[in-house]
Predicted model as a PDB file, atoms N, CA, C, CB and O in Angstrom, pLDDT in the B-factor column:
MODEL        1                                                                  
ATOM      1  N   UNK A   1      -6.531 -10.194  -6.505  1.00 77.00           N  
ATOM      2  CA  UNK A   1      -6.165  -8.975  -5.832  1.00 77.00           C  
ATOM      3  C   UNK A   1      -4.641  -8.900  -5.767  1.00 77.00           C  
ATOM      4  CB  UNK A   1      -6.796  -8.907  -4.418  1.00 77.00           C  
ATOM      5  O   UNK A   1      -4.009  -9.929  -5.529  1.00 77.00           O  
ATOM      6  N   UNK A   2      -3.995  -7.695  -5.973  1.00 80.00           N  
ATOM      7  CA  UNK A   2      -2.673  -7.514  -6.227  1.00 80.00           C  
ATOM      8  C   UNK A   2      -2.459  -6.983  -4.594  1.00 80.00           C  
ATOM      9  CB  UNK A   2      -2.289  -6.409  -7.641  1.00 80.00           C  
ATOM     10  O   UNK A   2      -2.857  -5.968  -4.024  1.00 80.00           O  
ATOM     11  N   UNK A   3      -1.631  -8.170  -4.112  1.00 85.00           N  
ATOM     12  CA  UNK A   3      -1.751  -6.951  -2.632  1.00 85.00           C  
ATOM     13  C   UNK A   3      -0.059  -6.142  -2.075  1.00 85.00           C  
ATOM     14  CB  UNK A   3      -2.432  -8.193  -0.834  1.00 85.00           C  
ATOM     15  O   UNK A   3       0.319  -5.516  -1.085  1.00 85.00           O  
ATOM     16  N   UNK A   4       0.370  -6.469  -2.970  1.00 89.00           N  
ATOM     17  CA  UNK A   4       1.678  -5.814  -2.799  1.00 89.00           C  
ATOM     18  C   UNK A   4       3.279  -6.265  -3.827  1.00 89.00           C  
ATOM     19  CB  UNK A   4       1.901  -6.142  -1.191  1.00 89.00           C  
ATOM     20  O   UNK A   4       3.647  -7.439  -3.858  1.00 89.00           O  
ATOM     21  N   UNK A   5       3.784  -5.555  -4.315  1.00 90.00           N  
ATOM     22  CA  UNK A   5       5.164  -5.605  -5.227  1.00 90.00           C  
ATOM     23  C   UNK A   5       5.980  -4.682  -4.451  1.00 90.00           C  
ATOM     24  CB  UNK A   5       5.038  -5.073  -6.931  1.00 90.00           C  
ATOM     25  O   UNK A   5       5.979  -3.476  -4.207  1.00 90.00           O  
ATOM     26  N   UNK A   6       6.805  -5.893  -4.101  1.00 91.00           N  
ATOM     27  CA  UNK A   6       8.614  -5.633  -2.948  1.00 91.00           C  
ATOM     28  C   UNK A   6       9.778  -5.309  -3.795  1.00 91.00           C  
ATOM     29  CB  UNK A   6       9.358  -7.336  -2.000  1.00 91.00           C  
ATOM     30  O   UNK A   6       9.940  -6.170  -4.659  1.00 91.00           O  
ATOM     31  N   UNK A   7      10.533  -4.474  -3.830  1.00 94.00           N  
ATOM     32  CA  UNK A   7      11.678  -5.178  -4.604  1.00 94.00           C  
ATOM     33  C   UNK A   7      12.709  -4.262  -3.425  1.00 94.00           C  
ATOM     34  CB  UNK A   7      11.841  -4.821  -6.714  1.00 94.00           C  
ATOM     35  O   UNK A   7      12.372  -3.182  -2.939  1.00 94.00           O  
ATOM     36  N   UNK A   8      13.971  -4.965  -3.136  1.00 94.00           N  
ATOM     37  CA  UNK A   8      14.513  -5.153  -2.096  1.00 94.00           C  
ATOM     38  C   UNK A   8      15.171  -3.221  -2.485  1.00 94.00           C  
ATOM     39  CB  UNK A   8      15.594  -6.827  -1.977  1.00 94.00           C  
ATOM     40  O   UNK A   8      15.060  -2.755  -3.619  1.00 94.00           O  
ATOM     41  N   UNK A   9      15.671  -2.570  -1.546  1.00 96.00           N  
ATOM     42  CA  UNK A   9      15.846  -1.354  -1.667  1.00 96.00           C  
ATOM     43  C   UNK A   9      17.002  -1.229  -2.607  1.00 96.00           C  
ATOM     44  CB  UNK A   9      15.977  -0.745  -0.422  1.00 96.00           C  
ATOM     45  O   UNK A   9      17.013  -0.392  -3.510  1.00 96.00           O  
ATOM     46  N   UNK A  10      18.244  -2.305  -2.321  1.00 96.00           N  
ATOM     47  CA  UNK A  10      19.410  -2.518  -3.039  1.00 96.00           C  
ATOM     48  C   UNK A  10      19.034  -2.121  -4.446  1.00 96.00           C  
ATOM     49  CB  UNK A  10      19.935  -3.966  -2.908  1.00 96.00           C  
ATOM     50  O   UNK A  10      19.635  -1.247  -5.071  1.00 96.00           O  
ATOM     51  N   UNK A  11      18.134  -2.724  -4.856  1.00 95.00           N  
ATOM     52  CA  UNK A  11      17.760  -3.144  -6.416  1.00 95.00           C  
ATOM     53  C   UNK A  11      16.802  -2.084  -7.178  1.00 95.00           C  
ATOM     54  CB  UNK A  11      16.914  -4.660  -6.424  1.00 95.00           C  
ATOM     55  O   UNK A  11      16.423  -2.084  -8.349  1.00 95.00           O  
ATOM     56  N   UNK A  12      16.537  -1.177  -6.118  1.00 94.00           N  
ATOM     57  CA  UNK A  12      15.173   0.040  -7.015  1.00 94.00           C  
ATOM     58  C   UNK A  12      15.554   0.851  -7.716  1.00 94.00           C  
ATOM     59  CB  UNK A  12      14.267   1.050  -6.232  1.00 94.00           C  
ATOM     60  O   UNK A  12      16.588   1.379  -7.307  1.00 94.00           O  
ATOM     61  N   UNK A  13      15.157   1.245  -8.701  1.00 94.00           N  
ATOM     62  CA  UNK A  13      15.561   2.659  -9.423  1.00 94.00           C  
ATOM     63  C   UNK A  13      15.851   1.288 -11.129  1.00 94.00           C  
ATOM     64  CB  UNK A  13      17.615   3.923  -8.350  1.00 94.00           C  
ATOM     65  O   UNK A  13      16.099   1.797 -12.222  1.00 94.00           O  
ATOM     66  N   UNK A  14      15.797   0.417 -11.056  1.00 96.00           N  
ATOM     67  CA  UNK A  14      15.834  -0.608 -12.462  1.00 96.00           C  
ATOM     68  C   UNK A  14      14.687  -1.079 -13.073  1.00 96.00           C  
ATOM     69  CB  UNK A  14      16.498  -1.889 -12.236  1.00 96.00           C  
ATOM     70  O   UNK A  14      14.457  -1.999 -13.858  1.00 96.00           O  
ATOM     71  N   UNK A  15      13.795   0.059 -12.337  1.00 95.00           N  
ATOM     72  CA  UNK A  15      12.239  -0.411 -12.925  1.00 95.00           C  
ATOM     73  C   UNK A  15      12.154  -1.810 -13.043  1.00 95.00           C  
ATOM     74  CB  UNK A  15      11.847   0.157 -14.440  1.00 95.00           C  
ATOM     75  O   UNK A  15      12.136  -2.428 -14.108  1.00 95.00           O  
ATOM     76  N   UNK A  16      12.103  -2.280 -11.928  1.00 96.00           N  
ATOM     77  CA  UNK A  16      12.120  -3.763 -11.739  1.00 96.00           C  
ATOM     78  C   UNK A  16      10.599  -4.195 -11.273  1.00 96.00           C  
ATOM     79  CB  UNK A  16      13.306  -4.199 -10.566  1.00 96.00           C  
ATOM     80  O   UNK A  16       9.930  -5.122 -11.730  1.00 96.00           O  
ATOM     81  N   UNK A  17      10.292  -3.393 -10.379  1.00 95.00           N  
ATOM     82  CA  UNK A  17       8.677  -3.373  -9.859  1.00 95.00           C  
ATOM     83  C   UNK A  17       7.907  -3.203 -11.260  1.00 95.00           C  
ATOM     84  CB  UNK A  17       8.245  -1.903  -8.656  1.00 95.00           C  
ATOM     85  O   UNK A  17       7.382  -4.183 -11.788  1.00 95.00           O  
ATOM     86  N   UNK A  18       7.853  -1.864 -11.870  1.00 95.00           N  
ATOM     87  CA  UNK A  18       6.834  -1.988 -13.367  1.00 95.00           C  
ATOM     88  C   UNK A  18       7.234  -3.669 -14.181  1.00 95.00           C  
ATOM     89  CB  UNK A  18       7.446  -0.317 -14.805  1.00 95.00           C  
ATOM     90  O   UNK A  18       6.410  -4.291 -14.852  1.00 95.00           O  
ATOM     91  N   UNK A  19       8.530  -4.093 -13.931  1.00 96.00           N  
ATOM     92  CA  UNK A  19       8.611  -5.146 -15.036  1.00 96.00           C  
ATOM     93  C   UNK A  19       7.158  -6.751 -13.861  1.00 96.00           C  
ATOM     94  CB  UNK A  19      11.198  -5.757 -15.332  1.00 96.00           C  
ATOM     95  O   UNK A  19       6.169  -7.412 -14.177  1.00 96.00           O  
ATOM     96  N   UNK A  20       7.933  -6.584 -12.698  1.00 95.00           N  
ATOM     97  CA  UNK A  20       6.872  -7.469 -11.800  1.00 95.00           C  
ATOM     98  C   UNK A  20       5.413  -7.286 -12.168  1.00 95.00           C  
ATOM     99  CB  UNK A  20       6.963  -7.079 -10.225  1.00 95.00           C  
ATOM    100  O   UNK A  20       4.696  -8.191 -12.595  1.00 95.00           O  
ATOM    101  N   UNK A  21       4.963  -5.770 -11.920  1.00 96.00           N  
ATOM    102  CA  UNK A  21       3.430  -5.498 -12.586  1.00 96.00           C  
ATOM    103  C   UNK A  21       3.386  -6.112 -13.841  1.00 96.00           C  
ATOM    104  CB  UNK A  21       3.020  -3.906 -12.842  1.00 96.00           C  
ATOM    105  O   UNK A  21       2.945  -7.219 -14.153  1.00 96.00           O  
ATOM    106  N   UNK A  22       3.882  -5.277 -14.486  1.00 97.00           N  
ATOM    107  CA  UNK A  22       3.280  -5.827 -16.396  1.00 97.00           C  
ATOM    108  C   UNK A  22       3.258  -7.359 -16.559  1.00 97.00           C  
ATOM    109  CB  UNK A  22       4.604  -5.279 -17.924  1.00 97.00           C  
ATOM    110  O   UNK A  22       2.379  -7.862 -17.258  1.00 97.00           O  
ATOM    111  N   UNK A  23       4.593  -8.469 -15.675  1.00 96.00           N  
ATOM    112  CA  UNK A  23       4.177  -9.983 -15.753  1.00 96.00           C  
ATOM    113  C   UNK A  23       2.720  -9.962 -14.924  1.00 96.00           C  
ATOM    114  CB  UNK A  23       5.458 -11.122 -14.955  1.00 96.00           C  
ATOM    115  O   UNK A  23       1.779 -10.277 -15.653  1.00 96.00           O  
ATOM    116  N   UNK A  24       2.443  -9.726 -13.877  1.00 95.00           N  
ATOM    117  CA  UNK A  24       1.296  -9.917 -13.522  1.00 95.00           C  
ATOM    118  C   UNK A  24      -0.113  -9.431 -14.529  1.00 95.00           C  
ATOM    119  CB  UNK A  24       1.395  -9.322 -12.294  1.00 95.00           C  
ATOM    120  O   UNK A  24      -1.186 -10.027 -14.630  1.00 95.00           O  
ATOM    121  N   UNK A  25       0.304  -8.203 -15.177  1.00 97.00           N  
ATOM    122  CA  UNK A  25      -1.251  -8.183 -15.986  1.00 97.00           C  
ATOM    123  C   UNK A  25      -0.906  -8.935 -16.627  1.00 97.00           C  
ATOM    124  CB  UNK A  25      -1.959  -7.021 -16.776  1.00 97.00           C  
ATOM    125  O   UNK A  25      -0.986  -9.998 -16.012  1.00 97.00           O  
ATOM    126  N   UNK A  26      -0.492  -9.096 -17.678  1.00 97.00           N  
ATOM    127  CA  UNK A  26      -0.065  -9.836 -18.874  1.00 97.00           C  
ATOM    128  C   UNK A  26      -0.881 -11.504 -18.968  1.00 97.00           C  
ATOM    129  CB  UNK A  26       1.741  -9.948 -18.734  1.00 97.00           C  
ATOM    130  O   UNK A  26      -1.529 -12.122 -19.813  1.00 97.00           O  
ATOM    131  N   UNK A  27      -0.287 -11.790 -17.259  1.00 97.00           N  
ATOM    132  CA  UNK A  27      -1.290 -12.976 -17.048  1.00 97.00           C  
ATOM    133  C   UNK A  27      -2.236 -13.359 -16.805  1.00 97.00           C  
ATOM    134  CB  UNK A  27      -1.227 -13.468 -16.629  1.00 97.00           C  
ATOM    135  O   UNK A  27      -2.665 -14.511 -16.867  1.00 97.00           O  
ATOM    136  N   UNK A  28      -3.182 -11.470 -16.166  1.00 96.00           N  
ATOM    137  CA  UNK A  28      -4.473 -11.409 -16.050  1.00 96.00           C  
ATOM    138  C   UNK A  28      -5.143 -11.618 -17.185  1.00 96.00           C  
ATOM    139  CB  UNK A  28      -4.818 -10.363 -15.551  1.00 96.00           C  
ATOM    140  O   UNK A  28      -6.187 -12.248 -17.354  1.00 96.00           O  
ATOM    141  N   UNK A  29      -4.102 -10.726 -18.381  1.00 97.00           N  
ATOM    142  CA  UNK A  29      -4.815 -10.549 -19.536  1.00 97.00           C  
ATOM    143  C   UNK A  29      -5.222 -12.118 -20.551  1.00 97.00           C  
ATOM    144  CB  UNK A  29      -3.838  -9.452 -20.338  1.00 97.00           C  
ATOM    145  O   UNK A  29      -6.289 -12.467 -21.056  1.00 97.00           O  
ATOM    146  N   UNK A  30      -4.169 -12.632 -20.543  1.00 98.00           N  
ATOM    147  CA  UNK A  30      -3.928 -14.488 -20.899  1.00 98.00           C  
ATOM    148  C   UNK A  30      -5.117 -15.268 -20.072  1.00 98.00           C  
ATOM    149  CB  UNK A  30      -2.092 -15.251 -20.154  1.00 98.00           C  
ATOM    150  O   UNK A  30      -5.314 -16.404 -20.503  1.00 98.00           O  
ATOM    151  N   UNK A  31      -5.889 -14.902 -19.043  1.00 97.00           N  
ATOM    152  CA  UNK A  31      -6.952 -15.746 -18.086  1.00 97.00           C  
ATOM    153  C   UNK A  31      -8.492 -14.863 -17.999  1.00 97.00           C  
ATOM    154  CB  UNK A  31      -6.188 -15.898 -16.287  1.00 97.00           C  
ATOM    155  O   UNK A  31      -9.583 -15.084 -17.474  1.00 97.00           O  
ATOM    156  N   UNK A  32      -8.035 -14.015 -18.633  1.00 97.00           N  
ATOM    157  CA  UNK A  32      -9.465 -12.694 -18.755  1.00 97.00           C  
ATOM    158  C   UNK A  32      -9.766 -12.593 -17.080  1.00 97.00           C  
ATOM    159  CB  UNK A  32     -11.411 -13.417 -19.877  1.00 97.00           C  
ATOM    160  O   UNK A  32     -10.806 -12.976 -16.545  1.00 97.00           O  
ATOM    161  N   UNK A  33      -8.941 -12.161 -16.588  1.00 96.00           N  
ATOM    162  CA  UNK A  33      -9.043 -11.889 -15.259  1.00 96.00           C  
ATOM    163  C   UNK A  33      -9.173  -9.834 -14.639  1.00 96.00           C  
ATOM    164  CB  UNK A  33      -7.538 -12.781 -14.739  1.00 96.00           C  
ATOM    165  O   UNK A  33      -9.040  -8.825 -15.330  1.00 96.00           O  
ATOM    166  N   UNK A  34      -9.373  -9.921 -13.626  1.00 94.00           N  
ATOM    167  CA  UNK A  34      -9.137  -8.113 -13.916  1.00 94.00           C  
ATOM    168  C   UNK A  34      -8.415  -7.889 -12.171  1.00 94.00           C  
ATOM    169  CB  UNK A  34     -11.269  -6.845 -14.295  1.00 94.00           C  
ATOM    170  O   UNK A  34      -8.682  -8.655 -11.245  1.00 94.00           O  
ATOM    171  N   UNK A  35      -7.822  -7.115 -12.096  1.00 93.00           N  
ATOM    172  CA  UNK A  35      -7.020  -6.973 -10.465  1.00 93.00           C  
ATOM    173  C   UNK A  35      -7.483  -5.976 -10.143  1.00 93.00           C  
ATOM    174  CB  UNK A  35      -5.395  -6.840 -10.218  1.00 93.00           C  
ATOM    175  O   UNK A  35      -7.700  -4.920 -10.736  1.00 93.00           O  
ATOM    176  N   UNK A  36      -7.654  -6.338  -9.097  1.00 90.00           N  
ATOM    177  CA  UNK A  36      -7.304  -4.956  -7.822  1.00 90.00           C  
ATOM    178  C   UNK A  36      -6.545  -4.895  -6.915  1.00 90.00           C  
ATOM    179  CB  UNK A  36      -8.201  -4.583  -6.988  1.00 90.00           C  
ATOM    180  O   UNK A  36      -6.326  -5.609  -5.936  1.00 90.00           O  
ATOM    181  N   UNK A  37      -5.836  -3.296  -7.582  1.00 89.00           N  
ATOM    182  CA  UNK A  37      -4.605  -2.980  -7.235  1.00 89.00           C  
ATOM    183  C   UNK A  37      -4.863  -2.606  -5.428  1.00 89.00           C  
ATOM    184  CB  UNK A  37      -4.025  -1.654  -8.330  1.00 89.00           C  
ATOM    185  O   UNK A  37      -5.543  -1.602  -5.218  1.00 89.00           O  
ATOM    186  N   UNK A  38      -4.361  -3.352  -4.224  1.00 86.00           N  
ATOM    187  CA  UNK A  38      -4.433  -2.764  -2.910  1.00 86.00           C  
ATOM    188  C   UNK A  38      -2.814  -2.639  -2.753  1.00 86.00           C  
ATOM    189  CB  UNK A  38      -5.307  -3.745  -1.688  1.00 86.00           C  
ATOM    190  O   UNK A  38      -2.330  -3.077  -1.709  1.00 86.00           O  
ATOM    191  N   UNK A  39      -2.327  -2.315  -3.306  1.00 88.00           N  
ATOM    192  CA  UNK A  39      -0.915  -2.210  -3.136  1.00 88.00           C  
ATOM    193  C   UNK A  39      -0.352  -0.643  -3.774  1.00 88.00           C  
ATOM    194  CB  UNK A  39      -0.223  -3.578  -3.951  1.00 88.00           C  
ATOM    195  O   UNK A  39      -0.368  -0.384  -4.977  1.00 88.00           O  
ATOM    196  N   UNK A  40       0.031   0.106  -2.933  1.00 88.00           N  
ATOM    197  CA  UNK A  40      -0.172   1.917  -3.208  1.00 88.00           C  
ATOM    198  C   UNK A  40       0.775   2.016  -4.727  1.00 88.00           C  
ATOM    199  CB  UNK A  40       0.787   3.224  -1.532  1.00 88.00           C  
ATOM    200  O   UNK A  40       0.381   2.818  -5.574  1.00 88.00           O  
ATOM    201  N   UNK A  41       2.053   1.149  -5.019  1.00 92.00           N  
ATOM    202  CA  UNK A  41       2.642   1.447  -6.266  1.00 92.00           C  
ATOM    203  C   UNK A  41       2.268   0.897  -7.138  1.00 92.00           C  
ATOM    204  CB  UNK A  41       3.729   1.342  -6.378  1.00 92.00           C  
ATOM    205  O   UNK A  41       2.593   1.473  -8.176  1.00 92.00           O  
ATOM    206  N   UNK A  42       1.423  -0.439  -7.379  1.00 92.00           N  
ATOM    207  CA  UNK A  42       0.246  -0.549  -8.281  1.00 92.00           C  
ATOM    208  C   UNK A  42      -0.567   0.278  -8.311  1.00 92.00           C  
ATOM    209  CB  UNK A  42      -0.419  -1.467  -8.158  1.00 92.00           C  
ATOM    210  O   UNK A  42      -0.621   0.828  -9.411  1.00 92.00           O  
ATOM    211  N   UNK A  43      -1.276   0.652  -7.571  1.00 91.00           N  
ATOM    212  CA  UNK A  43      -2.251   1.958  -7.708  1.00 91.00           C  
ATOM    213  C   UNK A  43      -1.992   2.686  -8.636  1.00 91.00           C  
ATOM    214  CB  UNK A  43      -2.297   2.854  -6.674  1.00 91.00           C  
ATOM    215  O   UNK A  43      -2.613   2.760  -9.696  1.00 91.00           O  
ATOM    216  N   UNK A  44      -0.722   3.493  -8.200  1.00 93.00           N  
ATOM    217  CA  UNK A  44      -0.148   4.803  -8.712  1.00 93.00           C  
ATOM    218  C   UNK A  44      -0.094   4.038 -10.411  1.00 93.00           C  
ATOM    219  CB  UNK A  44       1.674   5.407  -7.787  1.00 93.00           C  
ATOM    220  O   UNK A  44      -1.050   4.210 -11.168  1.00 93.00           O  
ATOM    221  N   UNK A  45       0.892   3.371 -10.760  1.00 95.00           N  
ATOM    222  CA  UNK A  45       0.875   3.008 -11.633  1.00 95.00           C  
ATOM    223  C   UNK A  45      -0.645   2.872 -12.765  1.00 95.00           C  
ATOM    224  CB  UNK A  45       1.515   2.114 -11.196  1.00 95.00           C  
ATOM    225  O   UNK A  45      -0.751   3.572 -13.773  1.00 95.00           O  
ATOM    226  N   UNK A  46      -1.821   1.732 -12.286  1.00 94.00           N  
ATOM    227  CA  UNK A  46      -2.684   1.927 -12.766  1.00 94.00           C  
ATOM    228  C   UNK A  46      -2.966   3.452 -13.160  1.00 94.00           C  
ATOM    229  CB  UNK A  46      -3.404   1.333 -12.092  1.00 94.00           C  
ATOM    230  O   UNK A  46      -3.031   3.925 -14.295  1.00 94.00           O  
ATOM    231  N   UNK A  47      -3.089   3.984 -12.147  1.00 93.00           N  
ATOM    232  CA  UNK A  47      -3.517   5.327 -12.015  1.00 93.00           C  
ATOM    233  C   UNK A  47      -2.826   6.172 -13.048  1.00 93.00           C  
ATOM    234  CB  UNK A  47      -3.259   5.837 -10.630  1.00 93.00           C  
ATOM    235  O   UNK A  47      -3.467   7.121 -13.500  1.00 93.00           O  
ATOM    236  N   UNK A  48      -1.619   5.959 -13.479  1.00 96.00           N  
ATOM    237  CA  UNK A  48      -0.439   6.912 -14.855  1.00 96.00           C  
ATOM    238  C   UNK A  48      -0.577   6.234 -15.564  1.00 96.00           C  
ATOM    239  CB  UNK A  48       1.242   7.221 -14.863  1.00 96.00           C  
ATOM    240  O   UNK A  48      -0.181   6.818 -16.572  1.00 96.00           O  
ATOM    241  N   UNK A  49      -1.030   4.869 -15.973  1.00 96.00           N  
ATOM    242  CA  UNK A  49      -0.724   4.424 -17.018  1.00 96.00           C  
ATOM    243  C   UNK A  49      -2.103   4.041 -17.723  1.00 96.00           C  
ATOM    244  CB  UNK A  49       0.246   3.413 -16.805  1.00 96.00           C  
ATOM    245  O   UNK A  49      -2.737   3.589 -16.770  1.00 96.00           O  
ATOM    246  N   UNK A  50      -2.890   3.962 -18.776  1.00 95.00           N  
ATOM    247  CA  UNK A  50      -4.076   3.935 -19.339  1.00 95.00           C  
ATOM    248  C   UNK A  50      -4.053   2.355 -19.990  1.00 95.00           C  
ATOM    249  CB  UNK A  50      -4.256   5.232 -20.398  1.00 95.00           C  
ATOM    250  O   UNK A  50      -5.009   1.718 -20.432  1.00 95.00           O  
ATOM    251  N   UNK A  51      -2.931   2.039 -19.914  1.00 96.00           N  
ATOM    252  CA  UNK A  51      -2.788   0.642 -20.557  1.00 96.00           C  
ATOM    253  C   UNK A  51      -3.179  -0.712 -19.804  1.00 96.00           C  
ATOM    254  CB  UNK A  51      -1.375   0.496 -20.899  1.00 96.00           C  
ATOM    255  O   UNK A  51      -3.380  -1.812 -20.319  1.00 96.00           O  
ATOM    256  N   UNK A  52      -3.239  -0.343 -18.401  1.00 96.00           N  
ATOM    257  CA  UNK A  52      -3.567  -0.908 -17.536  1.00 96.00           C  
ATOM    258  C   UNK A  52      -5.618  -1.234 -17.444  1.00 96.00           C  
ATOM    259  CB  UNK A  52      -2.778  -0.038 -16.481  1.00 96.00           C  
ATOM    260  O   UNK A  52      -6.364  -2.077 -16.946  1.00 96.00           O  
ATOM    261  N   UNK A  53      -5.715  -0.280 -18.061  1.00 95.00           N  
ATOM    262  CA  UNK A  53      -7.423  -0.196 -17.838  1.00 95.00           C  
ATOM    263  C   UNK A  53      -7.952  -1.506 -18.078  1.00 95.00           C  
ATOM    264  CB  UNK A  53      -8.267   0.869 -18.911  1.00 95.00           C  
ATOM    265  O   UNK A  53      -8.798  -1.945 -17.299  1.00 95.00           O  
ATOM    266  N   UNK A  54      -7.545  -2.220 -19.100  1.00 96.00           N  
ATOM    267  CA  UNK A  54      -8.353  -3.397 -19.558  1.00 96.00           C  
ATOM    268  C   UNK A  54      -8.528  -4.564 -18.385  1.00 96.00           C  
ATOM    269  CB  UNK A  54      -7.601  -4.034 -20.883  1.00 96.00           C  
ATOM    270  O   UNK A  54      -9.520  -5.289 -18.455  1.00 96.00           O  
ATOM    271  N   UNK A  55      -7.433  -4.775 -17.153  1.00 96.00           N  
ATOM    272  CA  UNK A  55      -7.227  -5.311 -16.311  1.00 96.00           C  
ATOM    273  C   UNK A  55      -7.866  -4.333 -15.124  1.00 96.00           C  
ATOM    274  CB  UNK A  55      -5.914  -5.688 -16.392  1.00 96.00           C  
ATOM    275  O   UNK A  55      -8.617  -4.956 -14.374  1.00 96.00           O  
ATOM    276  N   UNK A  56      -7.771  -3.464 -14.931  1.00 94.00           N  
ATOM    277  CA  UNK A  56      -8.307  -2.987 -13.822  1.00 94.00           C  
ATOM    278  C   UNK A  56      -9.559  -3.139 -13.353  1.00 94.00           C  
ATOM    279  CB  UNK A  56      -8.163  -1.972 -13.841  1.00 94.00           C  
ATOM    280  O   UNK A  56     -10.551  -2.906 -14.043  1.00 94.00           O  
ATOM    281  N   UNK A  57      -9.611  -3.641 -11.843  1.00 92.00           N  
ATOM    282  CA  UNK A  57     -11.207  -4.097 -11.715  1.00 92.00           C  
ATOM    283  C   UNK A  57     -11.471  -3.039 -10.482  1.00 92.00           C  
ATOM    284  CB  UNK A  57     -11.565  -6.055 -11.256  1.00 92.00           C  
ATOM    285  O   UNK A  57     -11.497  -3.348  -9.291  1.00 92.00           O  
ATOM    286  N   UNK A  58     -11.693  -1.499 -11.123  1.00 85.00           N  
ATOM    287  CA  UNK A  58     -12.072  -0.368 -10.323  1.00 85.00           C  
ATOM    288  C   UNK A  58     -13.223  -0.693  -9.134  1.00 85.00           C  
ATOM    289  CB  UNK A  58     -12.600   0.723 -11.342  1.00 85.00           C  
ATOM    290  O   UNK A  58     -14.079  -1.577  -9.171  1.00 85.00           O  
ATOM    291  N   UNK A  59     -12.948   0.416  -7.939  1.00 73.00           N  
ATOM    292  CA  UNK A  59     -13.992   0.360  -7.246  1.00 73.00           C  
ATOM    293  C   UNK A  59     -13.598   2.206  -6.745  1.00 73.00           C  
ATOM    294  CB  UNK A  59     -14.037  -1.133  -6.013  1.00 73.00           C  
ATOM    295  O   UNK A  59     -12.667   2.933  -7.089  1.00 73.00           O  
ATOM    296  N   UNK A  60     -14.834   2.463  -5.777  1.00 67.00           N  
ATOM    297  CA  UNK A  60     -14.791   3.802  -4.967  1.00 67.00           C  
ATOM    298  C   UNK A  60     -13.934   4.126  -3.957  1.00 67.00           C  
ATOM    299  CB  UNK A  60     -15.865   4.007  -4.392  1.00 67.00           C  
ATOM    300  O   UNK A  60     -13.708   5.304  -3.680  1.00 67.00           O  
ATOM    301  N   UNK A  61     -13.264   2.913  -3.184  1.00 59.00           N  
ATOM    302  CA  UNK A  61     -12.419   3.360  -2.252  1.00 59.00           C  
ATOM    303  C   UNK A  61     -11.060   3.543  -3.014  1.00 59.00           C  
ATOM    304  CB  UNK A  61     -12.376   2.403  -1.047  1.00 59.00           C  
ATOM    305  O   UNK A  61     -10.810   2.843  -3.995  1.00 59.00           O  
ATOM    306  N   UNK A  62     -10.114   4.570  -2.512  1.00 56.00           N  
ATOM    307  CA  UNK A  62      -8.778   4.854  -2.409  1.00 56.00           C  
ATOM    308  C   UNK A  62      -7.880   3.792  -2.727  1.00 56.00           C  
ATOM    309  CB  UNK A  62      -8.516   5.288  -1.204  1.00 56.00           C  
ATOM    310  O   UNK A  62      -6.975   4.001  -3.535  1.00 56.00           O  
ATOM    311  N   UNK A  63      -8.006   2.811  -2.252  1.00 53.00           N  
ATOM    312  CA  UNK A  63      -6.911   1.449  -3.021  1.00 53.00           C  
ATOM    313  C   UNK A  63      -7.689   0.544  -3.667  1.00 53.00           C  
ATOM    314  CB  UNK A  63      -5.976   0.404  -1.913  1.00 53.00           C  
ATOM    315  O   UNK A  63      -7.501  -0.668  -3.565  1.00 53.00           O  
ATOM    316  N   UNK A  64      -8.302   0.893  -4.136  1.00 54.00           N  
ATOM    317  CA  UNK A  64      -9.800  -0.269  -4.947  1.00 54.00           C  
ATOM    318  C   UNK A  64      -9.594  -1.320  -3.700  1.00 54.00           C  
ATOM    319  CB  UNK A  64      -9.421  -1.353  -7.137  1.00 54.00           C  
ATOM    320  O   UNK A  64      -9.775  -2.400  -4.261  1.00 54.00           O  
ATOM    321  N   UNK A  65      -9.416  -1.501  -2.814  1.00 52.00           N  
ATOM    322  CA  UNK A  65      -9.478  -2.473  -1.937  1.00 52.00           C  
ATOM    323  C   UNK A  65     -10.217  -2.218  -0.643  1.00 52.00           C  
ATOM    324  CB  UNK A  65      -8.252  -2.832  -1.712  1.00 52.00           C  
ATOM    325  O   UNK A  65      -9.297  -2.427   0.149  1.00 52.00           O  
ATOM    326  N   UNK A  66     -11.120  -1.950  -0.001  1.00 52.00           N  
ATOM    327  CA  UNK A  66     -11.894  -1.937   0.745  1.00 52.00           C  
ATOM    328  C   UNK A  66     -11.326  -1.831   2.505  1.00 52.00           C  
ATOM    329  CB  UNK A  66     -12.607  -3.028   0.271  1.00 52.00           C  
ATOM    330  O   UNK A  66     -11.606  -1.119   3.469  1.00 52.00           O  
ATOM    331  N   UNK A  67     -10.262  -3.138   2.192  1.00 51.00           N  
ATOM    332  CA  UNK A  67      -9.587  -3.806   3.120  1.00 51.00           C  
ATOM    333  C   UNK A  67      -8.075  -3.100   3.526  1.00 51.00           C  
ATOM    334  CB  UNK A  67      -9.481  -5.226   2.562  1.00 51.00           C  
ATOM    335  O   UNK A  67      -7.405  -3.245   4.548  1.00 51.00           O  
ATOM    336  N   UNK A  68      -7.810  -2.252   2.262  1.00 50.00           N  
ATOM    337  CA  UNK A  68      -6.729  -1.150   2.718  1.00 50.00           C  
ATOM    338  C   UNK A  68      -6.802   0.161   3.170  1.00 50.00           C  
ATOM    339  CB  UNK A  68      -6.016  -0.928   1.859  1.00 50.00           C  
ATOM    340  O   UNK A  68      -7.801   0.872   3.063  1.00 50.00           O  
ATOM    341  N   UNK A  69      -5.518   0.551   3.783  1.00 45.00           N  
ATOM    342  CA  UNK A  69      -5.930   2.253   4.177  1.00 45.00           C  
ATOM    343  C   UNK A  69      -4.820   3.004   3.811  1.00 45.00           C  
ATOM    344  CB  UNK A  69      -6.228   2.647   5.880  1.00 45.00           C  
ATOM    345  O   UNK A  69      -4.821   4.224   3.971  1.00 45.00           O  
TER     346      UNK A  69                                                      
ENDMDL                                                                          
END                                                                             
């Protein structure tokens, strides 16, 4: 479960968070693993990007996470 990507406010706008995501699938993808995104800018991301699908381990609630709101 992906439950959150920080990157300090100083530092945003360097697409630094997408580079944090893509190491994280990358390593899902290397372990045949699949995430769920409970973290709202993973979400979004999954959600725009189609490349992500192979890792995504969808569900019905709003943050594929049950446990988020």
């Amino acid at each position: 479960m992906l439950h959150l990507i920080y990157v300090d406010p100083r530092f945003r706008g360097r697409h630094l968070g997408r580079q944090l995501l893509d190491f994280v699938v990358d390593e899902a993808r290397e372990k045949g693993r699949k995430i769920i995104p409970s973290c709202s800018f993973a979400l979004q991301e999954f959600t725009r990007h189609q490349e992500y699908a192979d890792v995504w381990a969808k569900t019905d609630t709003k943050y594929s996470d049950s446990y988020s709101s």
